[in-house]
PDB file of N, CA, C and O in Angstrom:
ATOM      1  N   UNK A   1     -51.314  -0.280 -75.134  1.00  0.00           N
ATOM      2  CA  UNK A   1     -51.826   0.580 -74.073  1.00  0.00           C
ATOM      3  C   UNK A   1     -53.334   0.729 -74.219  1.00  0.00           C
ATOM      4  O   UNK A   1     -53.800   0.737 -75.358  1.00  0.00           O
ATOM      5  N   UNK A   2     -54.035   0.833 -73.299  1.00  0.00           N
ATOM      6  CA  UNK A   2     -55.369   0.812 -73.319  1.00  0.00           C
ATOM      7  C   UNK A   2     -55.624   2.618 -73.212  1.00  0.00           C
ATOM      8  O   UNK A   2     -54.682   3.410 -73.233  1.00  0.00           O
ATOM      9  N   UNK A   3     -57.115   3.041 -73.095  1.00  0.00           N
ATOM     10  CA  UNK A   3     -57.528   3.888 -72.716  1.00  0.00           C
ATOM     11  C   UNK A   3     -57.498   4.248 -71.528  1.00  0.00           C
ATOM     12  O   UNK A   3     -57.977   5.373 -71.390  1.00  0.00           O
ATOM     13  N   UNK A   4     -57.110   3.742 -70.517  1.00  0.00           N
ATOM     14  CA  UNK A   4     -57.189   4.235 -69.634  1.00  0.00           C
ATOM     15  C   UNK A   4     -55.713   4.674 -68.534  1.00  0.00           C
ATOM     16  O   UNK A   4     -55.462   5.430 -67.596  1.00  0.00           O
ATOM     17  N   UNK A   5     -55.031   3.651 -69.375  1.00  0.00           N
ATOM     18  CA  UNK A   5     -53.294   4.566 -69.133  1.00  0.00           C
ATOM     19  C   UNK A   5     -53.556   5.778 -70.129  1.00  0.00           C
ATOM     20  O   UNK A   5     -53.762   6.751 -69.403  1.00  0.00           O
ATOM     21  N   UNK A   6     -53.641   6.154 -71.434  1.00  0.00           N
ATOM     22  CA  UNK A   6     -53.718   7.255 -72.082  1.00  0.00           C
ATOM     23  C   UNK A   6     -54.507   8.307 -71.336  1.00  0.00           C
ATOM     24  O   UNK A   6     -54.377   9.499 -71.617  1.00  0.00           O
ATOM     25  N   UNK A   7     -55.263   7.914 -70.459  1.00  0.00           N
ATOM     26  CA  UNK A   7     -56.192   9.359 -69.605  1.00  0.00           C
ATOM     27  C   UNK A   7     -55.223   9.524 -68.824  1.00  0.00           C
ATOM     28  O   UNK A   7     -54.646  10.610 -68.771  1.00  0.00           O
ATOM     29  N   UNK A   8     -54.894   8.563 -68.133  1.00  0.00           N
ATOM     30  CA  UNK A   8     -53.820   8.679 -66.846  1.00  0.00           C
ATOM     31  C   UNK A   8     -52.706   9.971 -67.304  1.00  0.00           C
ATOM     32  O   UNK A   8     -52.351  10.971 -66.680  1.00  0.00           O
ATOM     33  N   UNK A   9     -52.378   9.512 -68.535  1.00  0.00           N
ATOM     34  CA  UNK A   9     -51.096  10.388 -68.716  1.00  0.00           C
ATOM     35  C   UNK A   9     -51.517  11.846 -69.278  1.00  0.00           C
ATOM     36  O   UNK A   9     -50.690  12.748 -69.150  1.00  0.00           O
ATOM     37  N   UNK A  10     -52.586  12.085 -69.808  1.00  0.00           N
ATOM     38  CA  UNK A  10     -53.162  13.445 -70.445  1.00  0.00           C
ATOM     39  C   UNK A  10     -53.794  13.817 -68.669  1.00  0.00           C
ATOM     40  O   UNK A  10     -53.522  14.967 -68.324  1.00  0.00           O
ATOM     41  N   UNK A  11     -54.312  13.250 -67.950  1.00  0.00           N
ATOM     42  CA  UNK A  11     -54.492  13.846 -66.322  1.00  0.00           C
ATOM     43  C   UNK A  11     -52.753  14.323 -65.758  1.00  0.00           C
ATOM     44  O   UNK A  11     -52.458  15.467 -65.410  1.00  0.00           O
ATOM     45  N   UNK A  12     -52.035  13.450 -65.780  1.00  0.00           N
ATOM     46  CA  UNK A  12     -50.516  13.993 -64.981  1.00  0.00           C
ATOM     47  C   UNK A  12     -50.319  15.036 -66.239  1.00  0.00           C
ATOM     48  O   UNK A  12     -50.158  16.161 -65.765  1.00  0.00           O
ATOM     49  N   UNK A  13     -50.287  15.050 -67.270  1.00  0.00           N
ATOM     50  CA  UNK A  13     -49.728  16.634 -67.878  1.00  0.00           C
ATOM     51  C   UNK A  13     -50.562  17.260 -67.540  1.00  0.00           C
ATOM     52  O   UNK A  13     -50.139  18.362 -67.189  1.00  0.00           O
ATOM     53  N   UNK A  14     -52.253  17.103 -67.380  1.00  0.00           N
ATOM     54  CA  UNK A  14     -52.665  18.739 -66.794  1.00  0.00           C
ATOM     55  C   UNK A  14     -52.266  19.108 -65.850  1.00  0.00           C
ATOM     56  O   UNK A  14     -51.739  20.219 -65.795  1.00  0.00           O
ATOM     57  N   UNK A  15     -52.416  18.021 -64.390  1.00  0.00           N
ATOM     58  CA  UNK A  15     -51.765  18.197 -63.389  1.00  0.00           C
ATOM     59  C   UNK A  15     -50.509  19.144 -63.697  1.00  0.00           C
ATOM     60  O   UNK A  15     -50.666  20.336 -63.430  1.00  0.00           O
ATOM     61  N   UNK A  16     -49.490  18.807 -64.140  1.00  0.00           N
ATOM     62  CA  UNK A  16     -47.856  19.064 -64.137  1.00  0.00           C
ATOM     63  C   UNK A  16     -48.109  20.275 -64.646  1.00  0.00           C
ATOM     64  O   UNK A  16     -47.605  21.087 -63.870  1.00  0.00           O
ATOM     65  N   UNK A  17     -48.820  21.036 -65.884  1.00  0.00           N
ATOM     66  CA  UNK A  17     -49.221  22.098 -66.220  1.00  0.00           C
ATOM     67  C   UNK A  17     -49.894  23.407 -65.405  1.00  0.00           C
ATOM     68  O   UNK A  17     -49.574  24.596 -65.403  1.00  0.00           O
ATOM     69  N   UNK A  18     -50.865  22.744 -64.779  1.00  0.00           N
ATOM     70  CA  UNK A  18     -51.256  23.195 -63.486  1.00  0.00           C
ATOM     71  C   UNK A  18     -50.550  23.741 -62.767  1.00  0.00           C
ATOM     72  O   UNK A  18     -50.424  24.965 -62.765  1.00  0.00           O
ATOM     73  N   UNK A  19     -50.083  23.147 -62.184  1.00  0.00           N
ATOM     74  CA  UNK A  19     -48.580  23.721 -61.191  1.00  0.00           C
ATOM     75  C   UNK A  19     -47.441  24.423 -61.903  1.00  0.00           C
ATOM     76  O   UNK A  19     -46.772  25.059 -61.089  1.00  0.00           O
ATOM     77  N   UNK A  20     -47.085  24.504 -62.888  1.00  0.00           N
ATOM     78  CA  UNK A  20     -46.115  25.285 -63.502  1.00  0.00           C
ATOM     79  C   UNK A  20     -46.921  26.824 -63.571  1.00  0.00           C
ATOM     80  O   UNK A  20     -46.390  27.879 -63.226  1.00  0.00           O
ATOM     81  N   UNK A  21     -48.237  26.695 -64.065  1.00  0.00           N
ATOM     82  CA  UNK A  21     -48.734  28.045 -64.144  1.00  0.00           C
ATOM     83  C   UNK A  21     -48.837  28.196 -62.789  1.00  0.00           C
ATOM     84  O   UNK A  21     -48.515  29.349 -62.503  1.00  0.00           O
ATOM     85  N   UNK A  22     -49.182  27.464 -61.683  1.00  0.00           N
ATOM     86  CA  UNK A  22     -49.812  28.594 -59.995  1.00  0.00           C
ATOM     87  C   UNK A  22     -48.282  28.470 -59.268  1.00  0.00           C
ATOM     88  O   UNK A  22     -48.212  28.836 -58.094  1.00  0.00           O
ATOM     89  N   UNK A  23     -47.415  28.111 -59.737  1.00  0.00           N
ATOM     90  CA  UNK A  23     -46.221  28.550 -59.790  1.00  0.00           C
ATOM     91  C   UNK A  23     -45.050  29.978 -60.731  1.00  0.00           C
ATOM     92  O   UNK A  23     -44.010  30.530 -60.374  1.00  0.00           O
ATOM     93  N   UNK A  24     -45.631  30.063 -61.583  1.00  0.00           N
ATOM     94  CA  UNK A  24     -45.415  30.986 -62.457  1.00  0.00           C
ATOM     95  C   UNK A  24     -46.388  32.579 -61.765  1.00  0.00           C
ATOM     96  O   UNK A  24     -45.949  33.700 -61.509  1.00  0.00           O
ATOM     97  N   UNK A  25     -47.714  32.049 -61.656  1.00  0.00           N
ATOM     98  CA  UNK A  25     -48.895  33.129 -60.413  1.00  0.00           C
ATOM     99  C   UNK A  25     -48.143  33.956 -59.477  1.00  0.00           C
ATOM    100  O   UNK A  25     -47.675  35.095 -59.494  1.00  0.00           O
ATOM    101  N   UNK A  26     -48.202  32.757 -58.462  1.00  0.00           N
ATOM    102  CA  UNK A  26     -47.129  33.168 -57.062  1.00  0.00           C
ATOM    103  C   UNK A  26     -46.006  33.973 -57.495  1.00  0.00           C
ATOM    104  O   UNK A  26     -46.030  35.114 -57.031  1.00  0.00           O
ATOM    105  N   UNK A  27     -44.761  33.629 -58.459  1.00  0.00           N
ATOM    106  CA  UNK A  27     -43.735  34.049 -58.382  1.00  0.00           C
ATOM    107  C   UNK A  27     -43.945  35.789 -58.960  1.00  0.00           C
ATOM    108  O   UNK A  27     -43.388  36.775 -58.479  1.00  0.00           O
ATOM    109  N   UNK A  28     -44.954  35.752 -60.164  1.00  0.00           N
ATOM    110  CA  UNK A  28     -45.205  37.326 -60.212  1.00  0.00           C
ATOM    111  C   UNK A  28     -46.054  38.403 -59.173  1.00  0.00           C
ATOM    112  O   UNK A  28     -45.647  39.543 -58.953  1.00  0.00           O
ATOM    113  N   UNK A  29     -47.119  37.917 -58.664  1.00  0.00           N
ATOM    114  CA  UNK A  29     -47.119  38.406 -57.591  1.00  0.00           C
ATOM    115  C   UNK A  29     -46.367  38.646 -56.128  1.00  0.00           C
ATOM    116  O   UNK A  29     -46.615  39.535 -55.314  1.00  0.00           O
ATOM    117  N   UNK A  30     -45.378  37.591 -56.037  1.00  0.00           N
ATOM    118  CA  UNK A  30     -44.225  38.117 -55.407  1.00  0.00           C
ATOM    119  C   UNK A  30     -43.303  39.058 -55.311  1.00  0.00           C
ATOM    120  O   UNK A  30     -42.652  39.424 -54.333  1.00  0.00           O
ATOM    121  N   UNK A  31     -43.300  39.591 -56.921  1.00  0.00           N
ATOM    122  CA  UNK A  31     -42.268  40.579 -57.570  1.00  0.00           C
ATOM    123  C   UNK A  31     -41.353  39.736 -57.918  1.00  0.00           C
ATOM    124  O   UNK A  31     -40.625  40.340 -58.706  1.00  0.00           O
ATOM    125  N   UNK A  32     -40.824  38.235 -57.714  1.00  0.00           N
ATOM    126  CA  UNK A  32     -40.073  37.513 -58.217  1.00  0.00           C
ATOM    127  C   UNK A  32     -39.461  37.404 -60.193  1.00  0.00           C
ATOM    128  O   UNK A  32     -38.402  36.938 -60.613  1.00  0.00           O
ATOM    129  N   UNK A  33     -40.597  38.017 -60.975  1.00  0.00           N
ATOM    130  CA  UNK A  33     -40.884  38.176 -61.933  1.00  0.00           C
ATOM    131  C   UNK A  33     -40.859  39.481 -62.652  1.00  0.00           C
ATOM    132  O   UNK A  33     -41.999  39.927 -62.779  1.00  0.00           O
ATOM    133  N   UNK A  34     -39.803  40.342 -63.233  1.00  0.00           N
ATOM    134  CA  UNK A  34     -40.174  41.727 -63.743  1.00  0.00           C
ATOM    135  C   UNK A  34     -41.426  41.695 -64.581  1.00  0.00           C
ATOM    136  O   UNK A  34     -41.803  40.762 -65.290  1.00  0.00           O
ATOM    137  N   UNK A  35     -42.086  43.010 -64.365  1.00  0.00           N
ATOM    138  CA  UNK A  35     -42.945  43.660 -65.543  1.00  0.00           C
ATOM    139  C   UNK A  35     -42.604  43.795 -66.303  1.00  0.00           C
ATOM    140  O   UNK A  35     -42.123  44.926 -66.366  1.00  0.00           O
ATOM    141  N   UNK A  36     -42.436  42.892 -67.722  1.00  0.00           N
ATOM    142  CA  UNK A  36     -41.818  44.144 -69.095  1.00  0.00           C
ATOM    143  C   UNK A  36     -42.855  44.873 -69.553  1.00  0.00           C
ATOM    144  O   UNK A  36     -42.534  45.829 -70.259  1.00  0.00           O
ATOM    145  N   UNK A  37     -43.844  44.724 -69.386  1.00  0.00           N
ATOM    146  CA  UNK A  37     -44.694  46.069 -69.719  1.00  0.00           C
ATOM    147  C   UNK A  37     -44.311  47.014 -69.180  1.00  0.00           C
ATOM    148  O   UNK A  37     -44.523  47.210 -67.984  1.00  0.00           O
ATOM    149  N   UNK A  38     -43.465  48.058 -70.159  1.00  0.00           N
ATOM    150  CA  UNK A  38     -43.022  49.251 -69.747  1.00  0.00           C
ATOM    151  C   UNK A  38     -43.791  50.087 -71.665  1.00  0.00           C
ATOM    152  O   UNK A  38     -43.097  50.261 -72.666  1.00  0.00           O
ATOM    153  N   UNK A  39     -44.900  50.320 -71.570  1.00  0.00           N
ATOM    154  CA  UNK A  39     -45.754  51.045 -72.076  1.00  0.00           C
ATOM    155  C   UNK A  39     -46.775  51.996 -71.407  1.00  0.00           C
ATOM    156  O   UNK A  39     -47.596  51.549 -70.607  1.00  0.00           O
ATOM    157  N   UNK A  40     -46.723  53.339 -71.742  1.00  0.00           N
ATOM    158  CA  UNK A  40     -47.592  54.157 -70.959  1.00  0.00           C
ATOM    159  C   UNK A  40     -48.901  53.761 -71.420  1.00  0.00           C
ATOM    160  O   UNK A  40     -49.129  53.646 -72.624  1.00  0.00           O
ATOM    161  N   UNK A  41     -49.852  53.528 -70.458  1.00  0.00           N
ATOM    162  CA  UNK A  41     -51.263  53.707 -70.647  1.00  0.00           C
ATOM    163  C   UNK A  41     -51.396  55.245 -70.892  1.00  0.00           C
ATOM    164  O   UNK A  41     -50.578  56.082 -70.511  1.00  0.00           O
ATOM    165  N   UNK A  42     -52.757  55.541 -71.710  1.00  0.00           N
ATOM    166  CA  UNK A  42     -53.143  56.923 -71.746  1.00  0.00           C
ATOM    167  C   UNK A  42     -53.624  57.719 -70.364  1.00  0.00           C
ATOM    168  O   UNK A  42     -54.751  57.730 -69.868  1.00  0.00           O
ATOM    169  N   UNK A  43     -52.990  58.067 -70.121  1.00  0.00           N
ATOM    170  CA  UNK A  43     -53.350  59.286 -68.854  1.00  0.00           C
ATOM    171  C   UNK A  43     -52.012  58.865 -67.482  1.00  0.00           C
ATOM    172  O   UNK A  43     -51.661  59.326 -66.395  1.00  0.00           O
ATOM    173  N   UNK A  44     -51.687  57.874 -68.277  1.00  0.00           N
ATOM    174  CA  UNK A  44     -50.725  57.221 -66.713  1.00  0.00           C
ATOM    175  C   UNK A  44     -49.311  57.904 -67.059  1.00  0.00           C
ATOM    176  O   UNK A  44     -48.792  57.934 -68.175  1.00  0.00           O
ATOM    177  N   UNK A  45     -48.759  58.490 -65.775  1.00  0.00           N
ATOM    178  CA  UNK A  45     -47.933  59.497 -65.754  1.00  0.00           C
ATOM    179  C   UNK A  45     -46.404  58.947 -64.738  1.00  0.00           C
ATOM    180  O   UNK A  45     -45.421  59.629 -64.445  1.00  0.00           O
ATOM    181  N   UNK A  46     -46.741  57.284 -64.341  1.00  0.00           N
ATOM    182  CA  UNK A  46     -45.390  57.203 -63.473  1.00  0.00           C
ATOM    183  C   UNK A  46     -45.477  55.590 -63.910  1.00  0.00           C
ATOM    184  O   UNK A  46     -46.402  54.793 -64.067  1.00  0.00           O
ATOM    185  N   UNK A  47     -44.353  55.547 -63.996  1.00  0.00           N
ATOM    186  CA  UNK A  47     -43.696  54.257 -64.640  1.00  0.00           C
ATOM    187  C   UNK A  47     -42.414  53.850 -64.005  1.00  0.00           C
ATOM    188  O   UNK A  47     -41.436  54.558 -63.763  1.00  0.00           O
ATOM    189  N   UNK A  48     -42.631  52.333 -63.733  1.00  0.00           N
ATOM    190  CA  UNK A  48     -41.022  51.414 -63.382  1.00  0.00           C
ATOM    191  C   UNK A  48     -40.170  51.081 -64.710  1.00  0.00           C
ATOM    192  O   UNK A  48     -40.464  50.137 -65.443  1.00  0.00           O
ATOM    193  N   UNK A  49     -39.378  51.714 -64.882  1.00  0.00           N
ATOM    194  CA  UNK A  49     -38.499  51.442 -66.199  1.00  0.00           C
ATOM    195  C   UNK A  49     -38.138  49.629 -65.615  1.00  0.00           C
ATOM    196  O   UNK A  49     -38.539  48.514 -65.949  1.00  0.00           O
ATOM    197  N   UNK A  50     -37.151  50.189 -64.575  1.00  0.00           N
ATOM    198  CA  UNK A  50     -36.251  48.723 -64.168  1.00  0.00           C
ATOM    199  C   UNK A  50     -35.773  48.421 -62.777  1.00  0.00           C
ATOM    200  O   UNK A  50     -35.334  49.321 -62.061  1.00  0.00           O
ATOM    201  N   UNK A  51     -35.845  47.223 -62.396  1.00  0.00           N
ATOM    202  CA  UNK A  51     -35.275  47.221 -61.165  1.00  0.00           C
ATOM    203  C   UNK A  51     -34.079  46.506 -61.336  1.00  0.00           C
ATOM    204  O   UNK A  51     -33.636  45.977 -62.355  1.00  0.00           O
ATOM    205  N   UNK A  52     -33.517  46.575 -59.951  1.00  0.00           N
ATOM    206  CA  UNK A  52     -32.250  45.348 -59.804  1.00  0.00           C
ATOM    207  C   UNK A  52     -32.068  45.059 -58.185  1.00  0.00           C
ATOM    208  O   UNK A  52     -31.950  46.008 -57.411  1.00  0.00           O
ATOM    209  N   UNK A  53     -32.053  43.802 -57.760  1.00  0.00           N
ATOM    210  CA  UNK A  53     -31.921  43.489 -56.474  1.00  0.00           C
ATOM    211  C   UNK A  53     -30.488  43.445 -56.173  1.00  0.00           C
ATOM    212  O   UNK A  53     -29.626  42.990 -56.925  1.00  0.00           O
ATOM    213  N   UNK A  54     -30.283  44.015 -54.880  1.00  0.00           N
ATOM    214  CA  UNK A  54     -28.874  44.302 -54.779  1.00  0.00           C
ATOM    215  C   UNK A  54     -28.778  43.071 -53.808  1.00  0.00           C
ATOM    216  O   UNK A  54     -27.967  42.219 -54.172  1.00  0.00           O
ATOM    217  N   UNK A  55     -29.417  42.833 -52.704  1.00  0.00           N
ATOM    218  CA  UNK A  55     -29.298  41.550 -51.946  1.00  0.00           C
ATOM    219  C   UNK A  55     -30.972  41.230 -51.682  1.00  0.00           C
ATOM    220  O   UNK A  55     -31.852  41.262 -52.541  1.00  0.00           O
ATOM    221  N   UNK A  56     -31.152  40.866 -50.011  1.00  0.00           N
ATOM    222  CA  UNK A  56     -31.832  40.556 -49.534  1.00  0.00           C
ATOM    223  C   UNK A  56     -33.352  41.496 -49.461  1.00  0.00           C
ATOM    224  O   UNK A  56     -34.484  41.179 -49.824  1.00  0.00           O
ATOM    225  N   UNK A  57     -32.908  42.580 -48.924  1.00  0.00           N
ATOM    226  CA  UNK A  57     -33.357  43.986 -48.641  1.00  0.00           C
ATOM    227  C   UNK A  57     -33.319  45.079 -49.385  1.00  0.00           C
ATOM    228  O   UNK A  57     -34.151  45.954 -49.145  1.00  0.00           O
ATOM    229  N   UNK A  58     -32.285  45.285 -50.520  1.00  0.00           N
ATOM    230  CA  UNK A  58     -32.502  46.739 -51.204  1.00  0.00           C
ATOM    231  C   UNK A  58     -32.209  46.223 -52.558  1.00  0.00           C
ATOM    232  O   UNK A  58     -31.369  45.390 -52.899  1.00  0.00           O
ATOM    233  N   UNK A  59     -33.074  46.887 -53.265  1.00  0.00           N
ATOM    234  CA  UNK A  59     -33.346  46.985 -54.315  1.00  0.00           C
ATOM    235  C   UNK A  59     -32.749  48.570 -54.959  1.00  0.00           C
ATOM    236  O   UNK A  59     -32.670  49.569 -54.244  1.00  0.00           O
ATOM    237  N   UNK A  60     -32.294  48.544 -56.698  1.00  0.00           N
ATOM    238  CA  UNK A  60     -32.484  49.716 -57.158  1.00  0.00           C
ATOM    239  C   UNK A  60     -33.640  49.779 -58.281  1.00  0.00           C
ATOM    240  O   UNK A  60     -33.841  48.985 -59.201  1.00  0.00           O
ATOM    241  N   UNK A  61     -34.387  51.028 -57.918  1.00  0.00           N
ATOM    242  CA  UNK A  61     -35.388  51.082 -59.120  1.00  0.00           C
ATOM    243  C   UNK A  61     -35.168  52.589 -59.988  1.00  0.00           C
ATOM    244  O   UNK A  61     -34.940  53.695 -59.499  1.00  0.00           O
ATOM    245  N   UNK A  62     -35.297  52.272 -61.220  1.00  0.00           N
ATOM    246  CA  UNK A  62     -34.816  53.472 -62.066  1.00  0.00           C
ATOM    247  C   UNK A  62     -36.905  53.843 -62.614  1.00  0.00           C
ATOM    248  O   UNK A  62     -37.436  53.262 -63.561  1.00  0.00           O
ATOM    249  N   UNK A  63     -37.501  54.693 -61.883  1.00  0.00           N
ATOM    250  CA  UNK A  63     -38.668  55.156 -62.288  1.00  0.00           C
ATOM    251  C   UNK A  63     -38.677  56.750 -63.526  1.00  0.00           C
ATOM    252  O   UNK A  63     -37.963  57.688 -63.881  1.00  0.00           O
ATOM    253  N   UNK A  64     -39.874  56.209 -63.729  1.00  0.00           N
ATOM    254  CA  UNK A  64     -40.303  57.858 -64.894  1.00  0.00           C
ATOM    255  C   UNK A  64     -41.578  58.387 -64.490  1.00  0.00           C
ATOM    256  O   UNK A  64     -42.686  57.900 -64.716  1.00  0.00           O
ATOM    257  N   UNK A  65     -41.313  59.366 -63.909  1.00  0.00           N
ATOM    258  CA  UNK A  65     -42.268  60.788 -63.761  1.00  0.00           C
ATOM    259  C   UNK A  65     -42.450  61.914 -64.716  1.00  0.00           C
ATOM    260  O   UNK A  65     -41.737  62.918 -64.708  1.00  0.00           O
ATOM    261  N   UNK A  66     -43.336  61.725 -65.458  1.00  0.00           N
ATOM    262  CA  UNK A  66     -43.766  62.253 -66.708  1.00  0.00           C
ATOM    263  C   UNK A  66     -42.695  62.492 -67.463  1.00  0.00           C
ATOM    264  O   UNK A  66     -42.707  61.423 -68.072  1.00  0.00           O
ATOM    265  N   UNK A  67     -41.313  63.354 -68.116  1.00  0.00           N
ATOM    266  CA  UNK A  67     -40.640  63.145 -68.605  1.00  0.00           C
ATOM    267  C   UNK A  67     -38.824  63.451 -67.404  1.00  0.00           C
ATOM    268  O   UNK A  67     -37.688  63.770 -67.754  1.00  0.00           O
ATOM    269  N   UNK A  68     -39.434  63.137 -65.988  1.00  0.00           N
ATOM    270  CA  UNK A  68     -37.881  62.732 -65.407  1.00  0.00           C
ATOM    271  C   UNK A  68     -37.612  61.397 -65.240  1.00  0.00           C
ATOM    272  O   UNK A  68     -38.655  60.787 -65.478  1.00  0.00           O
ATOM    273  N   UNK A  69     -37.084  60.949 -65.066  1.00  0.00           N
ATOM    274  CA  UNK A  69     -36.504  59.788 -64.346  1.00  0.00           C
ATOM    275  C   UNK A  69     -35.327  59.980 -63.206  1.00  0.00           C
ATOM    276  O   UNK A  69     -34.609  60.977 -63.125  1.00  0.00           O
ATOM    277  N   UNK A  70     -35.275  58.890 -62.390  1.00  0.00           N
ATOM    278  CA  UNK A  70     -35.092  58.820 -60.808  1.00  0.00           C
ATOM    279  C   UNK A  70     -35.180  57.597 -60.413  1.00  0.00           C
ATOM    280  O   UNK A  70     -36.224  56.970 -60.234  1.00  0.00           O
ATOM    281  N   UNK A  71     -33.362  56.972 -60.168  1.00  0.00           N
ATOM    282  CA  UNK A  71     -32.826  56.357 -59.820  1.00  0.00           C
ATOM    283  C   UNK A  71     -33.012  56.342 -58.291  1.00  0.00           C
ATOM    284  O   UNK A  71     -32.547  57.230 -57.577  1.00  0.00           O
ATOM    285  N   UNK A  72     -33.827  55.121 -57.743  1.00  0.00           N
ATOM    286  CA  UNK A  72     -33.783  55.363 -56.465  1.00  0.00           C
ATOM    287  C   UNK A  72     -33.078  53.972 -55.721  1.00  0.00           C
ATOM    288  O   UNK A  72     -33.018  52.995 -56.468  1.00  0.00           O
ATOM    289  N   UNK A  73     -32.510  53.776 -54.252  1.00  0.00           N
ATOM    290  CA  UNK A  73     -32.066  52.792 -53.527  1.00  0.00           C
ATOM    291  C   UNK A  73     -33.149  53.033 -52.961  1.00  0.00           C
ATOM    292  O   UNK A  73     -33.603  54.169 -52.831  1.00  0.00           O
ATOM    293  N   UNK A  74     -33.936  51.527 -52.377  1.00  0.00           N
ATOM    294  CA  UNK A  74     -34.873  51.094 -51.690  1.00  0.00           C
ATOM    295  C   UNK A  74     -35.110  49.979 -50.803  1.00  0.00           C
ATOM    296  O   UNK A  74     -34.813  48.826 -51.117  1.00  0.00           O
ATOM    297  N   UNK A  75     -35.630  50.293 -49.715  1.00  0.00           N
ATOM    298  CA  UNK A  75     -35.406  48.785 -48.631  1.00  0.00           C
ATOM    299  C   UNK A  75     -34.147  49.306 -47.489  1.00  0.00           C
ATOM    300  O   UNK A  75     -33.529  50.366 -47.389  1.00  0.00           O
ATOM    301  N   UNK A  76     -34.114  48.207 -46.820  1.00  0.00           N
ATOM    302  CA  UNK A  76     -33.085  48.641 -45.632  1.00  0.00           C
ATOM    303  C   UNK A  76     -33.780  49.560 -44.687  1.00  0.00           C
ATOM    304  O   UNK A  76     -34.961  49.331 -44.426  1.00  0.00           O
ATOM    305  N   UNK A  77     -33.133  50.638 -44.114  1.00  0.00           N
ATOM    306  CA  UNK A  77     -33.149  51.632 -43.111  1.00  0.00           C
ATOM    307  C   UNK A  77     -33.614  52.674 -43.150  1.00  0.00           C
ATOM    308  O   UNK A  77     -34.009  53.418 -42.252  1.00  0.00           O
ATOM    309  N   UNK A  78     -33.566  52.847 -45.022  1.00  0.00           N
ATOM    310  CA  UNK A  78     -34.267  54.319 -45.872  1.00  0.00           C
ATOM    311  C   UNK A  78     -34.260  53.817 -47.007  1.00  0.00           C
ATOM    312  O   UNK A  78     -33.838  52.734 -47.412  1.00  0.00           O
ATOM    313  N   UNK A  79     -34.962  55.024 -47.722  1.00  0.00           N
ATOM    314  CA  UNK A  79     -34.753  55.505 -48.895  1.00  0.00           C
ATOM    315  C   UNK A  79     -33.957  56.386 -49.306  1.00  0.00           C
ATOM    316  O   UNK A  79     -33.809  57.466 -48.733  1.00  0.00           O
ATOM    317  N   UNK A  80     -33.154  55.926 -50.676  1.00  0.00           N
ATOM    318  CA  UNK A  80     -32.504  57.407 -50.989  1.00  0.00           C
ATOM    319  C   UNK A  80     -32.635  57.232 -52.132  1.00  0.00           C
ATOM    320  O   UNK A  80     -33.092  56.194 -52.610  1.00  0.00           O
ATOM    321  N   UNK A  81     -32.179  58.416 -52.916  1.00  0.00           N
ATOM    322  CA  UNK A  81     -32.384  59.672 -54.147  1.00  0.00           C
ATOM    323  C   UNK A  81     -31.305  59.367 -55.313  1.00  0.00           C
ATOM    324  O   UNK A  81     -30.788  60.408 -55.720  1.00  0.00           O
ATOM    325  N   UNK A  82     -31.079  58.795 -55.623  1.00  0.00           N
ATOM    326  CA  UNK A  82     -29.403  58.561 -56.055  1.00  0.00           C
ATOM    327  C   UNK A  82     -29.381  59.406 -57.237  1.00  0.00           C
ATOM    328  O   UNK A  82     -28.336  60.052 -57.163  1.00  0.00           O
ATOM    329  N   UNK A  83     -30.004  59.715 -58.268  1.00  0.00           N
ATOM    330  CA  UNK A  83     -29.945  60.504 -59.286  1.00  0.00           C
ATOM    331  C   UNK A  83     -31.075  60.850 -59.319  1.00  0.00           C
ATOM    332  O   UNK A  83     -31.929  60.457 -58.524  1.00  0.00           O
ATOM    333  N   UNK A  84     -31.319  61.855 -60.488  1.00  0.00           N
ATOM    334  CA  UNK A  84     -32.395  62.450 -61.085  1.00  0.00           C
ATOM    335  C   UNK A  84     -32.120  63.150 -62.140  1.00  0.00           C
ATOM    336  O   UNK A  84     -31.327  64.080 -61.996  1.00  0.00           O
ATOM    337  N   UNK A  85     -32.668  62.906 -63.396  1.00  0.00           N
ATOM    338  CA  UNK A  85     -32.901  63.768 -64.759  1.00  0.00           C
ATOM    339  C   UNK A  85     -33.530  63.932 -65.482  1.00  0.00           C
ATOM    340  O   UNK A  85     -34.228  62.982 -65.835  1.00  0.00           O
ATOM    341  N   UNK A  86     -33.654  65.007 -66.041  1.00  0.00           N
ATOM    342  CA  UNK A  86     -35.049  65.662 -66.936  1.00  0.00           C
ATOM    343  C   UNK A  86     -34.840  65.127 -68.418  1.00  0.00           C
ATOM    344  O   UNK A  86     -33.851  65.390 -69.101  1.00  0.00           O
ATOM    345  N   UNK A  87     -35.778  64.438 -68.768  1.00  0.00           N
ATOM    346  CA  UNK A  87     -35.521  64.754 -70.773  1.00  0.00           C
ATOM    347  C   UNK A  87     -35.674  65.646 -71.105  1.00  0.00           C
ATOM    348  O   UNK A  87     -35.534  65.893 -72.303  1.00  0.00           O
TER     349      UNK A  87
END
């Protein structure tokens, strides 16, 4: 093999690399991707523990408001409340 198939092929892995990361981009800015950063910053007072997609349209998200948390259904027609509890 010469030098210049060896560039060829170190160019298609950046390429191929390339696209896995502005593919990996897109899909977290989509929300396609959870946050596991579930660490409070100092002063930050509301947090997404977890979600779960139920279909197309609603989602459940279990949030924390300083020490409650609040299970909510989201998407569709409304919002609703489904639980709530204090630590």
């Amino acid at each position: 093999m010469e030098w210049v198939e060896y560039s060829r092929f170190v160019l298609a892995l950046i390429f191929v690399l390339a696209l896995i990361g502005l593919a990996a981009w897109f899909a977290r800015k989509l929300g396609l991707i959870p946050n596991l950063n579930a660490k409070l910053k100092p002063g930050q007072r509301l947090q997404v523990l977890e979600t779960a997609n139920l279909d197309a349209k609603r989602k459940l998200v279990l949030i924390r408001h300083d020490q409650n948390e609040h299970l909510m259904l989201i998407g569709g027609e409304s919002d609703i409340l489904i639980s709530s509890k204090e630590k």
